[in-house]
C-alpha positions, 0 to 999 in steps of 0.5 A, spaced: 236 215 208 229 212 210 228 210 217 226 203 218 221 201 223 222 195 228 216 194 231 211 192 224 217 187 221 216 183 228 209 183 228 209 180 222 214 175 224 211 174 229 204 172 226 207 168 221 211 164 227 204 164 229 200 161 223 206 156 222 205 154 229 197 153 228 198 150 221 203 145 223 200 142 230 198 135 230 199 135 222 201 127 224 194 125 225 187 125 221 181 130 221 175 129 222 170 128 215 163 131 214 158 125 213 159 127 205 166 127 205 165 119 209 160 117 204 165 118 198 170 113 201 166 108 205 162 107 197 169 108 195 171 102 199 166 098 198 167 098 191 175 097 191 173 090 195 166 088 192 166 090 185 160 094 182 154 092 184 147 095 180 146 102 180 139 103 183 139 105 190 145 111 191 145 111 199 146 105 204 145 106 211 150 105 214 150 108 222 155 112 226 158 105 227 160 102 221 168 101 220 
């Protein structure tokens, strides 16, 4: 009969327990966006309110600021 080691099944236990735990933690609020990521929704957002408008200009400054 093979011998089965205690200590490498809680060690895994324990950092899966761990990543469980990192993973897990403030899961109920929103992360930070990258200014890419910020300018898909708010272009995205401004279509859903105002249609369309024409396709010259791919950027529109909007500072830090905007809501």
């Amino acid at each position: 009969m093979k011998k089965i080691k205690i200590l490498p099944i809680c060690l895994s236990f324990l950092i899966l327990i761990y990543i469980l735990f990192v993973m897990l933690v403030n899961l109920s609020s929103f992360p930070g966006l990258h200014g890419d990521e910020a300018w898909f929704g708010l272009n995205a957002r401004e279509i859903l309110h105002h249609g369309t408008r024409s396709l010259h200009g791919l950027n529109t400054y909007t500072s830090s600021f905007y809501i």
